[in-house]
N, C-alpha and C positions, 0 to 999 in steps of 0.2 A: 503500857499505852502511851508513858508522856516520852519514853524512849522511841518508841515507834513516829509521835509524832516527831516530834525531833531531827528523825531521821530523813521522813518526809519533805520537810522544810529542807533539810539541808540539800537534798537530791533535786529541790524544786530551786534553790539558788543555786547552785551546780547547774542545771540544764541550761538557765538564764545566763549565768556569765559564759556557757560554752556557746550561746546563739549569740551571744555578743558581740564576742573574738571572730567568728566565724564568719558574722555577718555584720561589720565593720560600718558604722557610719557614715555619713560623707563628709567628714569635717574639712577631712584632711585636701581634698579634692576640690572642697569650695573654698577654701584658706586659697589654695593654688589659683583659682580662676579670679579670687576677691584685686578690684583695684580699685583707685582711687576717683570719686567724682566729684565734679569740678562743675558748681552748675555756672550755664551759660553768659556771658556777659554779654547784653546786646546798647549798639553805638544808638545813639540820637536818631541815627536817619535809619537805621532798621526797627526803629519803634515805631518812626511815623509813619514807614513804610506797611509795617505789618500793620496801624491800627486804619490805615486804608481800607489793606484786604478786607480787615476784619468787618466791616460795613458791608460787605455781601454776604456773610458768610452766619456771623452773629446777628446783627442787627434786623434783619428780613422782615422778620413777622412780627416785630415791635412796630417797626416803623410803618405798616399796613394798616394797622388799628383807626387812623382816621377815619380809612374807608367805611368805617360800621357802627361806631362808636355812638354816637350822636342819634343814631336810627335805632340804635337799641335800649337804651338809655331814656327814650319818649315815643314808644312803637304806636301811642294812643294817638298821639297831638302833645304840643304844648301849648300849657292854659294859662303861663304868667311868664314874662320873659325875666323875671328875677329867678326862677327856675334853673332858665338857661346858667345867669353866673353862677350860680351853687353848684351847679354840676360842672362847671367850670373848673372852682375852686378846688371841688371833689378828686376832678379827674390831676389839678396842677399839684396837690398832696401827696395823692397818690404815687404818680411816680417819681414827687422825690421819696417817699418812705422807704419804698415797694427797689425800685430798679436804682435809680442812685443811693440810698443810703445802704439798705439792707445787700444788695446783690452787689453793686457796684465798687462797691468799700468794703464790704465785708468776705460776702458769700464766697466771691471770686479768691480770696485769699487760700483757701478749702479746698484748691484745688489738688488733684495727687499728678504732682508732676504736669501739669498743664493737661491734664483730663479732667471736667467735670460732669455733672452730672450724679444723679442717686447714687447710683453704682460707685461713683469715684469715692464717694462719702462714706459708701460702705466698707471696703478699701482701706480704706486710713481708721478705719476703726479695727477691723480683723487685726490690720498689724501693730495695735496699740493694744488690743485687749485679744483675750482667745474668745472668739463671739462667733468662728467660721464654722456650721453647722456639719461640714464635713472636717474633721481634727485628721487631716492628711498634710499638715505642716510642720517642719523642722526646724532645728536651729541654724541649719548651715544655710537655708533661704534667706533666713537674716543677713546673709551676709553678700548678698546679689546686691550690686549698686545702687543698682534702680529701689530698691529694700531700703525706706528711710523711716525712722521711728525714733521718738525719743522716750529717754527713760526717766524716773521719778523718784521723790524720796515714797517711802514704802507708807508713810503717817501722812503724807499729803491727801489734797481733797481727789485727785487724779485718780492717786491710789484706791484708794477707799470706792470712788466709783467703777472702778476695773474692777474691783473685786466684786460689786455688786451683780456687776453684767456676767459675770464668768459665773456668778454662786448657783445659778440655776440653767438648766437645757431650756423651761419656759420662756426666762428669758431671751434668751437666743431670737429662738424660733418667735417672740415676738418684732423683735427686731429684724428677722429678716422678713417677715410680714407685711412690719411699716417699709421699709426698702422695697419690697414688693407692690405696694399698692403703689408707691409714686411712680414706679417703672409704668406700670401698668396704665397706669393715667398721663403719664408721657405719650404712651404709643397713642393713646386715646387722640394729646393733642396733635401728636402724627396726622391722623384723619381725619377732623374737623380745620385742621388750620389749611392746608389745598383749599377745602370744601368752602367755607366763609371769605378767604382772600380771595379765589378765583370768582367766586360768585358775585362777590362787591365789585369789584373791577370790572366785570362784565356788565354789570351793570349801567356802565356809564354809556351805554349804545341805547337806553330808553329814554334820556333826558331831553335830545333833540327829536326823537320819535315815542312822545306820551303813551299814544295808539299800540303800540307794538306790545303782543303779548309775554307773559314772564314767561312762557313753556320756552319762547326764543331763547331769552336769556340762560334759560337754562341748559338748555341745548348747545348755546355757545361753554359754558361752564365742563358741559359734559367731553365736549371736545377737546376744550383747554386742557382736561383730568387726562384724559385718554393718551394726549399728545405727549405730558408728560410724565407720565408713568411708562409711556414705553420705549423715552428715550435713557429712565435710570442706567440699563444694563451698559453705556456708552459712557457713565460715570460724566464728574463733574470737573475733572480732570483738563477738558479740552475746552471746553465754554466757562470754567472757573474765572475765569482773568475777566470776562463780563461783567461779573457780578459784581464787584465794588463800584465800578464807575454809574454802573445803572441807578443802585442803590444810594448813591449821592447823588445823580441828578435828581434822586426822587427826593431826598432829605432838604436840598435847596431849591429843591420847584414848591414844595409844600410849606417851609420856611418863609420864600418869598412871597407867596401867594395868601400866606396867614397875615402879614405884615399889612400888604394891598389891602385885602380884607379889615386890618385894623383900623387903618386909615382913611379908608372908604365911607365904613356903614357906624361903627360906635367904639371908639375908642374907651370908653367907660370899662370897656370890659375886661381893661387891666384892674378893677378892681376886684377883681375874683382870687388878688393873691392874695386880699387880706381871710384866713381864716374864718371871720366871725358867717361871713355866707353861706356855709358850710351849718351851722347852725340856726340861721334862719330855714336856708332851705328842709331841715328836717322838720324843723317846727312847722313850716305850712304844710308839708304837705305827708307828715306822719307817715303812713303804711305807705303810701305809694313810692314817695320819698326813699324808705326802707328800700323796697322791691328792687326801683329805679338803679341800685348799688351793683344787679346784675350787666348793667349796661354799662356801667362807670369802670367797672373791674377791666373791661374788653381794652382797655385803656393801657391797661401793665399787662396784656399776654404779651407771650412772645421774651420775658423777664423770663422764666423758668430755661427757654431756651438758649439765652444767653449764655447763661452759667454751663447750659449741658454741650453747646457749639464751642466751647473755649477750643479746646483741641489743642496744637498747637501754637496758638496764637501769646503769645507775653501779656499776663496782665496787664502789665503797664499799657500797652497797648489799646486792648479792651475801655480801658480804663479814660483814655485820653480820647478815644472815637466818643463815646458815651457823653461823656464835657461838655467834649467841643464840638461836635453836630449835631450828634441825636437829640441828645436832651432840648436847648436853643429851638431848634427846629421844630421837635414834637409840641412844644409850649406855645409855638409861634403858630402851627397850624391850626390847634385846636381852640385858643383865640380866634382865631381869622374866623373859622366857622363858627362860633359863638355869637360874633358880633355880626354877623350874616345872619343866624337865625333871628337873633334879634328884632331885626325888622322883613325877617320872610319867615315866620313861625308854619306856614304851611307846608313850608317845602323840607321838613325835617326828614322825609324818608329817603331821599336824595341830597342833603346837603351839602356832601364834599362836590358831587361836579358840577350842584347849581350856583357851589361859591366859584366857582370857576370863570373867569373872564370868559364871552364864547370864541376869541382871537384864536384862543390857544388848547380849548374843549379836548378836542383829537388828539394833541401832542401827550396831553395831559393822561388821555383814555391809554394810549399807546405803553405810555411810561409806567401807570398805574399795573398795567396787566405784567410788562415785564419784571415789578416788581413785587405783584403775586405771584408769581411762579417761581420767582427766586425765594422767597418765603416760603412757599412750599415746600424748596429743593432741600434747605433749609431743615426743615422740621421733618423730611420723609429722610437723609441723613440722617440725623440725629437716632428716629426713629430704629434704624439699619443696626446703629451703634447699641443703642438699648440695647435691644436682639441679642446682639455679638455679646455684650457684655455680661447679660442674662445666661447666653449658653455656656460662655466658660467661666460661671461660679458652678454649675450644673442648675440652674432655674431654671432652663428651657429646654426642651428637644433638639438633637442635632439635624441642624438644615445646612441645606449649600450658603457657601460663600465666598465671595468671587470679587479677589482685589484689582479693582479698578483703575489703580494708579500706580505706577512705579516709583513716586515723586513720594507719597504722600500715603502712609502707613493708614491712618484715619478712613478713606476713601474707600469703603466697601458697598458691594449690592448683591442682595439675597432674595433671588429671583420670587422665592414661595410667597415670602414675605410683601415684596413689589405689587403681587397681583391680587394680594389676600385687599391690601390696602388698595388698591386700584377699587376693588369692588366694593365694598365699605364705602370711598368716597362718592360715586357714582348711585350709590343705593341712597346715602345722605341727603345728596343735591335733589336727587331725582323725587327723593319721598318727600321732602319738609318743601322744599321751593322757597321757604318764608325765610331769611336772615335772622329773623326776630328769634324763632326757636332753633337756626342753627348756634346763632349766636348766644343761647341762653347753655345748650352742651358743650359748647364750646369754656364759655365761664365754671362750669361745675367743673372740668375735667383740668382747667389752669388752676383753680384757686386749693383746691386739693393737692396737688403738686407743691404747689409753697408752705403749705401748714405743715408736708410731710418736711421739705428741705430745713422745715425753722426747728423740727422735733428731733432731725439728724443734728443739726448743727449744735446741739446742746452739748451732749458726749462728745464732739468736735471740740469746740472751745475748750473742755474741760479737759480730755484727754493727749489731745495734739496740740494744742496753742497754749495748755495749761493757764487760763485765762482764770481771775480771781471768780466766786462765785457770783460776786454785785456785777460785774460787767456780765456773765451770761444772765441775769437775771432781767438786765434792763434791755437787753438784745430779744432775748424772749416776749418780755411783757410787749414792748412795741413792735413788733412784727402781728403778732396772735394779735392786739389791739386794732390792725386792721384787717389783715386776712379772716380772723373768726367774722367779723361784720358779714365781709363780701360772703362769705361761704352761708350764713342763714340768709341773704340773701337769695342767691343760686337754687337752696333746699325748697324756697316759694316757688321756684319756676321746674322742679323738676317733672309735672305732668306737663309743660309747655317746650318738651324737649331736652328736659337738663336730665333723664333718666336713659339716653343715646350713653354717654358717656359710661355711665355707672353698668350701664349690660355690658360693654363694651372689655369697658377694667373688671367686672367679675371674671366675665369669660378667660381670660388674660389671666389674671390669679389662678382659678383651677386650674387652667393647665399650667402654669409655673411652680404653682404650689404640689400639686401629686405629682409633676415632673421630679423634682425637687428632695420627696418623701421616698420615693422610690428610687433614686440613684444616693440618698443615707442609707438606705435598707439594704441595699448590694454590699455598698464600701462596708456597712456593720457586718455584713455576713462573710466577704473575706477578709475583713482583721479577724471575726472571731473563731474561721474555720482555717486557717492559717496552719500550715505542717512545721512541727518543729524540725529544727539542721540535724539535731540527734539523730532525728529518722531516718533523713536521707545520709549521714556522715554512717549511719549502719547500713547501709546500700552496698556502700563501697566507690570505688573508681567510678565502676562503670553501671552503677546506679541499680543493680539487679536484674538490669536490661541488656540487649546487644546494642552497643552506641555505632551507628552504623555512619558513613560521611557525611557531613552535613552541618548546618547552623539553622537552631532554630529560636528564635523573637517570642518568648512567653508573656503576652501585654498582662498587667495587672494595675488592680488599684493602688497595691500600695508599694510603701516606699521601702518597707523592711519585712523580712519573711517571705517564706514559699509560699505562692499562692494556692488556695485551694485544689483549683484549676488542672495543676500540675501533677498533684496525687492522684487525681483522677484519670487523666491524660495514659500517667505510667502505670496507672491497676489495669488498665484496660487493653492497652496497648504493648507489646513486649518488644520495641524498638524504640531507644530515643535518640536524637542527633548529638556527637561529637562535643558540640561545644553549644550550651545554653546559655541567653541570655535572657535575664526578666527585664523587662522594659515597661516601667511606671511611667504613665506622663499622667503630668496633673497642671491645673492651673492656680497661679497663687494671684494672692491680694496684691499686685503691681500691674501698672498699666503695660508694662513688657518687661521680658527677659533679653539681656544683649546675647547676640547668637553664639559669642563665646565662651559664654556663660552657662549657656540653655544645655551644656549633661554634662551628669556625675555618673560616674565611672567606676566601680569598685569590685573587686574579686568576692567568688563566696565558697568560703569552703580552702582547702587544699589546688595547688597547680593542678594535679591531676584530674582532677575531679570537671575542668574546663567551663566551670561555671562562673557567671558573672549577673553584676545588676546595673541598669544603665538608667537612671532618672531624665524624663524631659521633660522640661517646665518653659512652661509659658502664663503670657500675661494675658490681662484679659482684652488686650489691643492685639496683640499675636495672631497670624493668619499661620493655617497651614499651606503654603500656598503651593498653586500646581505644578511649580518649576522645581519644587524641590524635592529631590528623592531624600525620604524619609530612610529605608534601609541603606543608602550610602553613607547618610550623616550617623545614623548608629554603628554602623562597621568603623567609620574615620574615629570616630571618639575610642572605640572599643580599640583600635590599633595604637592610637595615641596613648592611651592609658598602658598600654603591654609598655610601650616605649621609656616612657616616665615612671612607670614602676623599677624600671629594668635600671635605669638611671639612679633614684633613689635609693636601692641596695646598693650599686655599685659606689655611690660616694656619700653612704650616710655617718653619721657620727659617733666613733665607739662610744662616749661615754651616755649619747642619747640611747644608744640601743639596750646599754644595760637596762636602763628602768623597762621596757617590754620584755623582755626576756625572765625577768626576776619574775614580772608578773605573771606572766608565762607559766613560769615552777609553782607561785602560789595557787594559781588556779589548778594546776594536776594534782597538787597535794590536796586542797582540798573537794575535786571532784571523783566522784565513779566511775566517767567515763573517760575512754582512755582519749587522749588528746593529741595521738602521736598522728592525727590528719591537721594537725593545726594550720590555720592560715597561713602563707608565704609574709603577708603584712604582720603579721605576728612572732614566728619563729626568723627572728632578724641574728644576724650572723654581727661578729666584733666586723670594728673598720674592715676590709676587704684591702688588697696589698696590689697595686697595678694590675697581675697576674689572675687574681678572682674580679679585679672589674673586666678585664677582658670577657672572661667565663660569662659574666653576667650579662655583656652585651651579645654573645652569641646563643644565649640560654635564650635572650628575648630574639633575637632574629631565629630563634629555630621554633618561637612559641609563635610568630608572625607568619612564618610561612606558613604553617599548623593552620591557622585560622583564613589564611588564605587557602589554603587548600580546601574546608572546607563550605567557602563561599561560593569558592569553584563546583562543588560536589551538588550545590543547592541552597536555597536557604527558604526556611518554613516560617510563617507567621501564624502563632498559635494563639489562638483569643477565644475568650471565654464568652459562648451564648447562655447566660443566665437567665431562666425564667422566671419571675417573681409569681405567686399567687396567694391570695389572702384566706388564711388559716379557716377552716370550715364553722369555729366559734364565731369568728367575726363578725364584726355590726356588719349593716345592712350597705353602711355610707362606705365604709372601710373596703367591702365586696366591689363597691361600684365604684371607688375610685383604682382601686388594684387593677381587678381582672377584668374591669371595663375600658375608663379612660385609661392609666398607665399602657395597660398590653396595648389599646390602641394607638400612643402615642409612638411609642416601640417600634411598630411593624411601619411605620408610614417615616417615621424618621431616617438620617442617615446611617448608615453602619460606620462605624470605628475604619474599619478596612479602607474604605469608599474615603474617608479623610484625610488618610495617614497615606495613600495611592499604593493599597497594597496589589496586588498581581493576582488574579482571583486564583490562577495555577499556584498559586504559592500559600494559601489560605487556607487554613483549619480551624473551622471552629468547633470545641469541645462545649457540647451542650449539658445543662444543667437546671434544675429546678428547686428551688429554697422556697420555704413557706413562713410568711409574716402575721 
């Protein structure tokens, strides 16, 4: 018996080091592609150039909050104008804590390569700790440029919590959860932030016509939504250069006009910067006081945005707009109107255009509206970006998407997504009409998004910035010190509209989340139904089959191993094509891969045998886009690599070649099976003499034509229709999320084919059914 097992064991490491050899990692391939980066140095006058742009781009929907703030904040009346400076005080705390200290100085540091946002956050954690729900990462991705990580002593506190996060799948899967819910409450503020901006700014057409009904208003709002939602598909690309200049007349019209304001009606109301008001004001006015913190929050939306609109933009950048306009300005407006309500407490539901000189009401109305819509564009962007970034971790179902810019990698729009939100915002306006409870889901759906960014940012600190424990401690305690307020705030008003959001972001999760669960369940089922090389190296050449002319593209998940797929493909069918390639693409934790970069290339098996594996990776900013044939870039890589093979034999190293070669005899001696198909990468030949490099370069130009011929002959893309269905034990939940939502997500989403622009004459799919 202990003979036997013995034996077992040995024949079970024998099998493994012969899939090894056979089916060669990418090391060697992405050593080859690895080069050096060098990040950007940018001059004086292209910082203050970018932190221009950056005012249309980031700042939108911050700087819009005057429009509502003050209306939401006292929807009843106000009964004391010491009220007003508490909330004053409240709202000038706020955003330093909130948007200058925490986001501004900090957050933005967190960026992965000038991406932010949830997703980016998740990102820099996958490539610091193994936390990525789908374990279809290498070590040779480590070594993609754009792949930045640092590494630790093993007794550090870094350490210690890497380990913690890896020690369980729970884990995981709770962290991709909390990721998940902020996404999902991002899209949320996707379709309240149009809905509240467009609506306040419309509203400046009642202040000179009292009489005039809100359905008007609302009507204009609906237009506004309409008009722009269906100019997305045109991208932002052509009207971009707009947006900064609008977005600073808006920032020094409301600046100056805060100032006017000061000096006009009560300048007392610079003393709202002393803190202690802030404590009066809760002392009078206790619960309501409380509540009122939903109004005051509407103050710092549009902060969450910030962080996720970085894009390309230089923090420093970001960083100096913020300083030197927004902030000044935002402080100055919201004065201005304080000390206006001051002495016109009746006009609180209108306050920003009743502070309005009436000289300049229209100009005002004008500028207000183009800078809702830029707020909008803003956040229905961003939103796109979600999406995109959702679908290629595998969160989300595959939808069109459609690069809008040639300039500008960021700049995408996905049509489904455009109209799902179009309708959303348009059902919002149309159902509440009240600002008061737009603006109360509007609050639930921001202030949620920052509790998740401060619970990411923990593992951040500790694991990327390797930050002492006291420093994330004091970063934690003060952030939660005022977002937990705002948030049991927001929780009082969710029958007053704060529960829009929350249906909103569930909906959103289920399907991200069983999106999600079932493309784990596929990549589980071919890693663990995977054919060993044994089997197919006992085929022979010609695989048991007639290899008739031809190239055919075997998609799979993964990155090593025969796929399922293919044992299936050859039991059924008694013809295979000439020359096989598996072709894995998958997406990794980087905002992109460089195109040079993006395949690995590696033989599998023996020459003859004309098999190959071609990895494509992408980031999750990466478009497939429509101009590029996808089966030409895998043939150029696939000829490239014959070439550079061909090359490397021809002028490799005698004394490197012994150590493969040695290992080589080791492994036949101690395996069963015969190994005389060994890899060309493997059975390496002493230095070669001019005479055998020549051999070698015509071996490759006769293995090139070979594969030109059979491109010529056809070529087939073969992909696997896997049907998932949930085992007949199954819970009840388990039934309805499989063979309900999943299968329906399935049939209505894009096909693989339809992305990659496969030729549907050229398409096979090999159907199948696995039970979970």
């Amino acid at each position: 018996m202990a003979s036997s097992s013995g034996n077992d064991e040995t024949n079970k490491g024998s099998m493994w080091e012969l899939d090894r050899n056979l089916d060669q990692p990418m090391d060697e391939e992405a050593g080859r592609l690895r080069n050096m980066y060098r990040e950007k140095k940018f001059s004086a006058l292209l910082v203050s150039r970018l932190a221009f742009q950056s005012l249309g781009i980031v700042f939108g929907d911050l700087g819009t909050s005057p429009l509502y703030v003050f209306y939401n904040t006292f929807p009843h009346g106000i009964n004391d104008p010491e009220d007003v400076i508490g909330a004053l005080s409240l709202i000038i705390y706020s955003l330093t804590l909130i948007p200058l200290l925490k986001y501004v100085c900090i957050v933005l540091r967190a960026n992965d390569n000038g991406q932010g946002g949830t997703f980016a956050l998740y990102s820099l954690l996958c490539r610091h700790a193994k936390v990525n729900t789908i374990p279809n990462q290498h070590r040779t991705d480590e070594q993609l440029t754009t792949y930045s990580r640092h590494t630790f002593d093993e007794n550090s506190l870094a350490a210690k919590v890497k380990r913690w996060l890896e020690s369980h799948t729970f884990k995981k899967n709770a962290l991709l959860i909390l990721v998940l819910v902020g996404t999902c409450m991002a899209i949320g503020d996707g379709i309240l932030t149009p809905v509240i901006s467009v609506l306040s700014a419309s509203g400046g057409i009642k202040v000179n016509h009292p009489k005039m009904s809100d359905d008007v208003v609302v009507l204009v709002a609906v237009v506004i939504l309409v008009g722009l939602f269906s100019m997305q598909h045109y991208g932002t690309d052509k009207v971009g250069w707009l947006f900064a200049p609008v977005v600073l007349i808006w920032f020094l019209s409301i600046g100056a006009i805060g100032i006017l304001n000061i000096w006009k009606y009560d300048s007392s109301v610079l003393k709202a910067f002393n803190p202690v008001y802030i404590c009066r004001y809760f002392i009078r006015g206790k619960r309501d006081s409380w509540i009122s913190l939903g109004g005051i929050l509407l103050s710092i939306t549009g902060t969450e945005a910030l962080f996720a609109d970085l894009c390309h933009f230089h923090v420093l950048a970001v960083q100096i707009a913020f300083t030197v306009i927004v902030f000044p300005c935002l402080l100055l407006a919201y004065s201005g109107q304080a000390a206006y309500l001051i002495h016109n407490r009746d006009h609180f539901h209108d306050a920003f255009y009743r502070s309005i000189p009436d000289g300049i009401h229209w100009p005002m109305f004008i500028i207000a509206t183009a800078a809702a819509i830029v707020a909008s564009q803003a956040t229905i962007s961003a939103t796109f970006s979600n999406i995109k970034q959702a679908l290629a971790l595998g969160c989300f179902p595959r939808v069109k998407i459609v690069h809008t810019s040639k300039k500008f990698l960021g700049q995408i729009y996905i049509p489904d997504i455009n109209w799902i939100l179009m309708i959303l915002c348009i059902a919002v306006t149309a159902g509440f009409k009240n600002q008061s409870q737009i603006g109360n889901a509007y609050g639930t759906a921001v202030v949620i998004v920052m509790v998740v960014t401060t619970l990411l940012m923990i593992p951040i600190m500790l694991l990327v910035w390797r930050s002492h424990w006291l420093l994330v401690f004091i970063f934690t305690a003060l952030s939660l010190s005022v977002e937990l307020p705002y948030l049991t705030a927001v929780l009082f008003k969710i029958n007053q509209g704060g529960w829009v959001p929350l249906v909103i972001a569930a909906t959103t999760l289920v399907v991200m989340y069983v999106w999600h669960y079932g493309t784990v369940k596929r990549y589980e089922f071919e890693l663990h139904s995977k054919v060993s090389m044994a089997w197919i190296l006992g085929l022979g050449p010609s695989l048991g089959l007639v290899r008739v002319p031809g190239m055919g593209f075997v998609y799979t998940e993964l990155a090593s191993g025969v796929p399922h797929i293919f044992s299936h493909f050859i039991t059924h069918l008694p013809a295979i094509h000439s020359v096989v390639v598996f072709v894995c693409v998958k997406y990794l934790p980087v905002y992109t891969v460089p195109v040079e970069e993006r395949f690995l290339v590696r033989r599998i098996g023996p020459k003859n045998f004309h098999m190959f594996r071609c990895i494509a990776r992408y980031g999750y900013k990466d478009l497939h886009k429509k101009d590029d044939d996808f089966e030409k870039m895998l043939f150029d890589s696939l000829s490239l690599f014959v070439r550079l093979e061909s090359m490397m034999e021809g002028y490799s190293d005698s004394e490197e070649c012994s150590l493969p070669a040695q290992r080589m005899e080791k492994s036949t001696d101690d395996s069963a099976v015969d190994l005389s198909y060994a890899s060309s990468s493997d059975l390496i030949q002493p230095a070669p003499s001019q005479g055998s490099t020549s051999l070698a370069s015509a071996t490759a130009g006769d293995e090139l034509e070979f594969l030109n011929r059979c491109k010529e002959a056809g070529v087939v893309h073969i992909l696997g229709n896997t049907i998932v269905r949930a085992r007949r034990e199954s819970t009840v939940v388990k039934k309805i999320a499989v063979d309900y939502i999943y299968a329906f997500l399935r049939r209505i989403c894009r096909e693989n084919s339809v992305i990659f622009n496969v030729p549907h004459e050229s398409l096979l799919n090999v159907g199948q059914i696995f039970y979970i």
